[in-house]
C-alpha positions as CSV (number, residue, x, y, z in Angstrom):
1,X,-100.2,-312.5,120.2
2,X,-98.6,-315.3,121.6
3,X,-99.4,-318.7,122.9
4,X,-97.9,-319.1,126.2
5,X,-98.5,-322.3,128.6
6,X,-99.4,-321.4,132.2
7,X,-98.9,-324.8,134.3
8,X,-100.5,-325.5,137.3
9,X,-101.5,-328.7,139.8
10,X,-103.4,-329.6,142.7
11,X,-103.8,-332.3,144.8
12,X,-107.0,-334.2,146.4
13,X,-107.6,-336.6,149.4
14,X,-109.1,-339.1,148.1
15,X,-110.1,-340.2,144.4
16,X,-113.6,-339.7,145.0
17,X,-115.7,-337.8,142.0
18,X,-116.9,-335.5,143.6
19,X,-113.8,-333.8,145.2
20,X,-111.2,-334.3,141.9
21,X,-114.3,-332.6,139.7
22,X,-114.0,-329.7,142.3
23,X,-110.1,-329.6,142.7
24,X,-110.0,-329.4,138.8
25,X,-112.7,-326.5,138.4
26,X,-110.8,-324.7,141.5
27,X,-107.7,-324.7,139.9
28,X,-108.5,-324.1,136.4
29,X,-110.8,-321.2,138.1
30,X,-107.8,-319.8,139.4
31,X,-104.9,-320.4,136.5
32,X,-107.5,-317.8,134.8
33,X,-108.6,-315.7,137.0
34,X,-104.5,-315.0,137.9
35,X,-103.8,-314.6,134.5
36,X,-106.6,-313.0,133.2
37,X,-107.8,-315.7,130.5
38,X,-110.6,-315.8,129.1
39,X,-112.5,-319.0,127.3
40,X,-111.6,-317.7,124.6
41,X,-108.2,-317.1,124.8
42,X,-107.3,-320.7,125.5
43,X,-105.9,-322.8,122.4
44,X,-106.2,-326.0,124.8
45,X,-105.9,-327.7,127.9
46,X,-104.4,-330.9,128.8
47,X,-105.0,-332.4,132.5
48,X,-103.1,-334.9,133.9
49,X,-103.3,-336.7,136.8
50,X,-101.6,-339.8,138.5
51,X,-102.8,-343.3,138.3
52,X,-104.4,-343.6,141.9
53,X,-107.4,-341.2,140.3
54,X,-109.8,-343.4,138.0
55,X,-112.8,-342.3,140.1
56,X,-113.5,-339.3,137.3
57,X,-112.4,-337.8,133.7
58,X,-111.1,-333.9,135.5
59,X,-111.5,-332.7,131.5
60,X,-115.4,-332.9,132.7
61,X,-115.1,-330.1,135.5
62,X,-113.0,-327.9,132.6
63,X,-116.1,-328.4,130.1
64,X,-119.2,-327.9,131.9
65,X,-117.8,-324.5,133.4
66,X,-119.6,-321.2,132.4
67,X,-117.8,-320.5,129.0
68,X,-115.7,-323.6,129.0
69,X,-117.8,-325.3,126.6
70,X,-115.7,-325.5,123.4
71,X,-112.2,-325.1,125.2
72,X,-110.6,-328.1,123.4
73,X,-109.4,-330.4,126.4
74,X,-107.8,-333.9,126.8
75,X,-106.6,-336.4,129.7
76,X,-104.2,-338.1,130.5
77,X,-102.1,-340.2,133.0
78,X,-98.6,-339.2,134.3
79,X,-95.6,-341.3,134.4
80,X,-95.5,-343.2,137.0
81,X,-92.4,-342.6,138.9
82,X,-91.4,-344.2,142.1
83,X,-92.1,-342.0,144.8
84,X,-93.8,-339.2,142.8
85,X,-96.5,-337.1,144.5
86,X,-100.0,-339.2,144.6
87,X,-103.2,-338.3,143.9
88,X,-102.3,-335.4,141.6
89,X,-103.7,-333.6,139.1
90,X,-101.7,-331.3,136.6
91,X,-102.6,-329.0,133.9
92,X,-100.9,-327.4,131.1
93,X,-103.3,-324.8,129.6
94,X,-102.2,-323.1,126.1
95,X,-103.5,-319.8,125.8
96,X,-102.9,-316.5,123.3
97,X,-101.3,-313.9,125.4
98,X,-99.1,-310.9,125.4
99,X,-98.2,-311.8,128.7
100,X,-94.2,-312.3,129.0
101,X,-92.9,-315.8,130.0
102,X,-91.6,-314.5,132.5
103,X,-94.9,-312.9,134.0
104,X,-97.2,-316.2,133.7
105,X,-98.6,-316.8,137.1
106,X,-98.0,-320.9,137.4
107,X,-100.6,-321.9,140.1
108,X,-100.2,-324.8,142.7
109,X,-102.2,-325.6,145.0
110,X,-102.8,-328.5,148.3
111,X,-99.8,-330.6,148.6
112,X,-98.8,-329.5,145.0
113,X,-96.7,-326.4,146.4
114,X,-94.0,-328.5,147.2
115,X,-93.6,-329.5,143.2
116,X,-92.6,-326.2,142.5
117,X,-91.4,-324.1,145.1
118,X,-89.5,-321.6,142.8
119,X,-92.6,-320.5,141.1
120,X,-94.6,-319.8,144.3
121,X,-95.5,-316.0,144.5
């Protein structure tokens, strides 16, 4: 076994609570679901997101999924570039698979496609 990192990032509307707690569980939902992770199969998480979201920690839609519970997670804030994508949140999620690097399905979703358009399925 091998830990791999499967990235993935999503964008919301507004930094309201409600809808970067929902964005965060989508997209975490997802990075798992389309790579077949289990709870326990993830090492950690680390969510990022940009500095215009304050309204919510995202690491609280990770823990309070089904599961989720003692999936070690952390946030943080991204550099804050000029220009950069706003209102973004990114995760890197560390997980024990014998998935090849190669085969790790990076997810991206809302205005987030456009970070990285060469990992796109």
């Amino acid at each position: 076994m091998t830990v791999r990192g499967i990235r993935g990032a999503t964008t919301v509307v507004s930094d309201e609570t409600d809808g970067v707690l929902e964005a965060t569980r989508t997209l975490v939902l997802e990075m798992a679901r389309q790579n077949g992770i289990a709870p326990g199969d993830i090492v950690s998480v680390i969510v990022s997101t940009t500095r215009d979201i304050e309204s919510a920690f995202p690491a609280k839609a990770v823990r309070t999924l089904d599961g989720w519970k003692y999936v070690p997670v952390m946030c943080t804030h991204e550099m804050d570039v000029p220009g950069s994508m706003p209102l973004c949140i990114r995760i890197l999620m560390h997980v024990n698979s014998e998935t090849h690097q190669k085969d790790v399905k990076h997810i991206y979703q809302n205005e987030a496609v456009k970070l990285r358009p060469d990992l796109q399925n």
